[in-house]
C-alpha positions in Angstrom: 90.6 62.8 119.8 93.9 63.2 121.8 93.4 64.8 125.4 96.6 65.8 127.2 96.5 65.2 130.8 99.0 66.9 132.9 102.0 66.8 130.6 105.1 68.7 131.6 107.2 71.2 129.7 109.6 68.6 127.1 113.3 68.5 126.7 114.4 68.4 123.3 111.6 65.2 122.9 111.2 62.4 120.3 108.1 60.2 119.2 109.1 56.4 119.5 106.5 54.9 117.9 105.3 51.1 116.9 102.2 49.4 115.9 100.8 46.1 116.2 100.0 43.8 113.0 101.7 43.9 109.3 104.5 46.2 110.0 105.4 44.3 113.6 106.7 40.6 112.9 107.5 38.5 115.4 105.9 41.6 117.5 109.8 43.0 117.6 108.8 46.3 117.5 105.7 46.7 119.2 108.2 44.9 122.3 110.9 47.4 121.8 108.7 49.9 122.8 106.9 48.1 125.2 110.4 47.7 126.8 111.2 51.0 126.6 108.1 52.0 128.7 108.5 49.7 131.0 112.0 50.5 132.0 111.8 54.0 132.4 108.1 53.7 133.7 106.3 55.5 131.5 103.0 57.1 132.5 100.1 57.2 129.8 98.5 60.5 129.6 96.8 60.1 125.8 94.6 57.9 123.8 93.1 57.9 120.3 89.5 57.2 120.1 88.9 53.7 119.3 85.8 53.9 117.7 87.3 56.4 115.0 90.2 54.0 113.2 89.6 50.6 115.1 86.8 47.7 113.3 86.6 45.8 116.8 85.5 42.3 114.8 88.9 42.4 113.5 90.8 43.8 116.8 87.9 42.9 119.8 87.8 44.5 122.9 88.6 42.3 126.3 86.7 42.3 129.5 88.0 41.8 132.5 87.3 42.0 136.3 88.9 44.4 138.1 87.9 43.9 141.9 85.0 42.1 141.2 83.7 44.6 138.6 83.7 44.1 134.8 85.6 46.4 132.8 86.1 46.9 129.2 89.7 47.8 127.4 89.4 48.7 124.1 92.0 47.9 121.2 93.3 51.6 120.8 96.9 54.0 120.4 98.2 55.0 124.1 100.9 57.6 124.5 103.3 57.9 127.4 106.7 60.7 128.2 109.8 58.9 130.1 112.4 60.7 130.7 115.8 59.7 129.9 118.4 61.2 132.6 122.2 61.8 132.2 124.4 64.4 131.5 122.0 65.5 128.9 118.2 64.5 129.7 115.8 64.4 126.8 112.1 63.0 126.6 110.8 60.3 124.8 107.6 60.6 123.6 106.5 56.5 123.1 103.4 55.7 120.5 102.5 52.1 121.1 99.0 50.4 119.7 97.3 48.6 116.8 98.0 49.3 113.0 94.6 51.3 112.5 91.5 49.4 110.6 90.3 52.9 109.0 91.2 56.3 108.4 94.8 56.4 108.3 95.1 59.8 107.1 93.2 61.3 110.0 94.8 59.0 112.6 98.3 60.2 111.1 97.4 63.6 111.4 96.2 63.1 115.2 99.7 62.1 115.8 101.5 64.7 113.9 98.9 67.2 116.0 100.2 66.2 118.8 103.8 65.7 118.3 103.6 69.6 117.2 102.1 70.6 120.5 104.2 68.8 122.4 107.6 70.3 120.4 108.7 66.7 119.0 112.1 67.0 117.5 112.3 63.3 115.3 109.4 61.2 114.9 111.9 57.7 115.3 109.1 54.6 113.8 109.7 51.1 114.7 108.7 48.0 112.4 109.9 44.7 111.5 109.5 42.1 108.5 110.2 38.9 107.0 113.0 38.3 105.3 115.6 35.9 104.3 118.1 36.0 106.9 119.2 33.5 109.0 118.8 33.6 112.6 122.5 32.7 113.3 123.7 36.2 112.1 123.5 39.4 113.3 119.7 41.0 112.6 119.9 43.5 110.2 118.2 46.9 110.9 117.8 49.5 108.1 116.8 52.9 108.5 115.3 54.8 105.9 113.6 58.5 105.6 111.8 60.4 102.7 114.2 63.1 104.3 117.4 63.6 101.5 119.5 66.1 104.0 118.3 63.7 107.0 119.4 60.8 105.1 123.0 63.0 104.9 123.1 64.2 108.2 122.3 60.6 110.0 123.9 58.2 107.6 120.5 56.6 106.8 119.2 55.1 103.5 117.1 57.6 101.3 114.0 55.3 101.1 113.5 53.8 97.4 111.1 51.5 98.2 107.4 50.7 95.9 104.9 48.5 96.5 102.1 47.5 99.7 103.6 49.8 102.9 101.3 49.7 106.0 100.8 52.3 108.9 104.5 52.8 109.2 105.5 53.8 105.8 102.3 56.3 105.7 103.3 57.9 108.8 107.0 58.6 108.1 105.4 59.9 104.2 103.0 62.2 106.5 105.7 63.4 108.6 107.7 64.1 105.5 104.9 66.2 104.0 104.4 68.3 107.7 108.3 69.0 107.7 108.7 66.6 110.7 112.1 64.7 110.6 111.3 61.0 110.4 112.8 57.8 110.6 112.0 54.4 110.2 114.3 51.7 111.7 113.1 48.0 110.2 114.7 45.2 111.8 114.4 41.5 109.8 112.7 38.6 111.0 113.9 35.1 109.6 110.7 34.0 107.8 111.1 30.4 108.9 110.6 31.2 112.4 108.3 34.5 112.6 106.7 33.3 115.7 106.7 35.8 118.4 108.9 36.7 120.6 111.5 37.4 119.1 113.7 39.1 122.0 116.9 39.0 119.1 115.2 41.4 116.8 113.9 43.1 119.5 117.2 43.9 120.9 118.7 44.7 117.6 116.2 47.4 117.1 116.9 48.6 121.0 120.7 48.8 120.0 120.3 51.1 116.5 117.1 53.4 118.4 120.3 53.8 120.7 122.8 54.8 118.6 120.7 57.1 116.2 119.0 59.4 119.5 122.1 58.9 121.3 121.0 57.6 124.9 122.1 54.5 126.9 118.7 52.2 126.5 118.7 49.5 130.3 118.4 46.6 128.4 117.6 44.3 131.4 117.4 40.7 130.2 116.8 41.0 126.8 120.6 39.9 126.1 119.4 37.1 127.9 116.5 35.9 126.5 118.0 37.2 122.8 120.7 34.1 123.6 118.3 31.7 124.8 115.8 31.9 121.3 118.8 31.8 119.6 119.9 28.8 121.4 116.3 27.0 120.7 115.8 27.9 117.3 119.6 26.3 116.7 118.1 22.9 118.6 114.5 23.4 116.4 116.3 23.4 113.7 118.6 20.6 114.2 115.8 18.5 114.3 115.1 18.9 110.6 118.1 18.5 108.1 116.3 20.2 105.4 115.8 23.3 107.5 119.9 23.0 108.7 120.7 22.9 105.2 118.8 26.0 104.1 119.7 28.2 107.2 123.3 27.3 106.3 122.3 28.4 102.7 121.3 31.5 104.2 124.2 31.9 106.3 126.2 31.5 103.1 124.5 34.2 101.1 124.6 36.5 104.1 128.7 36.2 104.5 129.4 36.4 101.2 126.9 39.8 100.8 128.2 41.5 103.4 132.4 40.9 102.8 132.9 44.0 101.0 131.4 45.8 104.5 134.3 44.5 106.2 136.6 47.7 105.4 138.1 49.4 107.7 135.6 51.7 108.2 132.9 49.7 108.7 135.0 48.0 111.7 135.7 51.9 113.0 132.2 52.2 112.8 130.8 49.2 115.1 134.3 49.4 117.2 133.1 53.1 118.4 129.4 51.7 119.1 131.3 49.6 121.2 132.9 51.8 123.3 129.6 53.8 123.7 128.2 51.2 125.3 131.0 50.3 127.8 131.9 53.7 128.8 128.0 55.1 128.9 127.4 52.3 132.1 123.7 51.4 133.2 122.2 48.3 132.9 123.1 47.2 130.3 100.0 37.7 117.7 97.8 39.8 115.1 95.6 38.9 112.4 96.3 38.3 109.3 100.4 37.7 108.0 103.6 40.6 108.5 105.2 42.7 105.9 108.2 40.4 103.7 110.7 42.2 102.7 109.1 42.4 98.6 106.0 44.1 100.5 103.6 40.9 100.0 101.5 39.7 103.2 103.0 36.6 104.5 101.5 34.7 107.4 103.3 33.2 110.1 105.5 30.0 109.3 105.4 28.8 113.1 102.9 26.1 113.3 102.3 23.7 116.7 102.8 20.3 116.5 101.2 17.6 118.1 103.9 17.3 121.3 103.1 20.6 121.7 105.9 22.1 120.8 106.9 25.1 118.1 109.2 24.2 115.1 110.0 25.6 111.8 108.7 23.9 108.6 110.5 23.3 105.5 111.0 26.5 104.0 110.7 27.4 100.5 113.7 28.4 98.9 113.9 32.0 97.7 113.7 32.2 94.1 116.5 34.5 91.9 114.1 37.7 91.7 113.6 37.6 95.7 114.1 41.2 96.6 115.3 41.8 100.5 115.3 45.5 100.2 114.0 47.0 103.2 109.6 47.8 103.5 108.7 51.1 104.2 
């Protein structure tokens, strides 16, 4: 059950929410929020109760000392409020935990209990997937809602999607079905090197949360470290010519997709983004596999090799019915 501990009065809040496991590759979004908390030092005043939606032989409990005396956390959801100040200060409600083992419906209605009491605005859901999508480009983030005059009003993509969803795609259906405004924002993961961190998808998502709830997000050195992977994946995959020649493959596929988004419009579009940023200031692994973006359950293609090191394998090459519409 959710107990609300000394919880102030909200301005004009929204839930940020992410979950651990199939919906979180490369633990993007789980991060995003973790980041999120940490920035604006977030203060947890809620927990779900494990033992209702969590089978701890899947997701065990640690133990830990805590001066000199053994403590126990338990795999659970936590809720924290920052607040955002500015010109305009809102509240963010941030959801961050596990994708539940059990009793989805009930834990989704917790959540939807609580962001009523608290008077949450948008329920904003973070996930990412695998997908085929080179890690040279841009990460593409999609947002979708169930929501047809949301989908208007936010220039989002009506969700089409069938097939295997996980906790995500049930709460944003749930939310949906309560009359709370929902979004999902999926960033993609290049399948060929889903090992977390991934600090570029991370930041991706970061940068569209921004622009949808309209506040300036401290990104601290996640432009940083986004450079840097990219930087070692490149030198990874130089290693290997069969992997060079597939991500240029996918590089390929990706620039030829996207040129009939190069309209004017769509360079409008990014150029105002832009100038958000400048003139708003400010500082600037689970069990099991991750959501792909056909909704199957794909383990990790990461593997260590003897040097210790991480590397990509040879990826398969994606057949002609590979789908890379976005999960839900």
């Amino acid at each position: 059950m959710i107990e609300l501990e000394g919880v102030p009065e909200l301005i004009d809040p929204v839930m940020v929410a992410a979950f651990e496991g199939w919906n979180d590759a490369g633990d993007a979004a789980s991060t995003a929020v973790a980041h999120l908390d940490r920035e604006w030092k977030g203060e947890v005043f809620a927990a779900l109760d494990a033992e209702d939606y969590y089978d701890f032989q899947v997701n065990r409990p640690t133990v830990w000392m805590d001066a000199g005396v053994r403590k126990i956390t338990w795999p659970t959801t936590r809720l924290s409020v920052v607040r955002v100040g500015g010109e305009k200060p809102r509240d963010l409600v941030l959801v961050r935990g596990i994708e539940p083992s059990m009793r989805w419906r009930s834990f989704c209605n917790e959540l939807l209990g609580f962001a009523h009491e608290l008077g949450v605005e948008l329920v904003v859901i973070l996930g990412a997937l695998l997908g085929d999508t080179p890690h040279t480009r841009p990460v593409p983030v999609s947002g979708v809602t169930s929501d047809p005059d949301l989908a208007r009003r936010m220039d989002l993509e009506e969700t089409k999607y069938e097939g295997p969803t996980g906790i995500v795609g049930i709460l944003q259906e749930a939310c949906t079905h309560a009359g709370v405004p929902a979004v999902s924002l999926w960033a993609a993961v290049p399948h060929y090197v889903s090992q977390p961190p991934n600090p570029k998808a991370t930041l991706a998502l970061l940068n569209r949360l921004e622009d949808l709830i309209d506040v300036r997000i401290p990104l601290g050195e996640l432009p940083e470290d986004a450079r840097a992977w990219q930087v070692g994946v490149d030198q990874l995959a130089a290693e290997d010519s069969e992997v060079a020649e597939y991500v240029q493959t996918l590089e390929e596929a990706r620039d030829t997709a996207e040129l009939p988004e190069a309209s004017g419009e769509a360079i409008a579009r990014e150029f105002e983004r832009y100038l958000r940023r400048r003139d708003g200031g400010g500082p600037g692994p689970s069990p099991g596999g991750h959501a792909t973006a056909d909704g199957s359950d794909t383990a990790s293609y990461l593997r260590d090799n003897p040097g210790g090191r991480t590397r990509p394998p040879k990826p398969q090459r994606p057949g002609p019915d590979d789908d890379e519409s976005s999960d839900d």
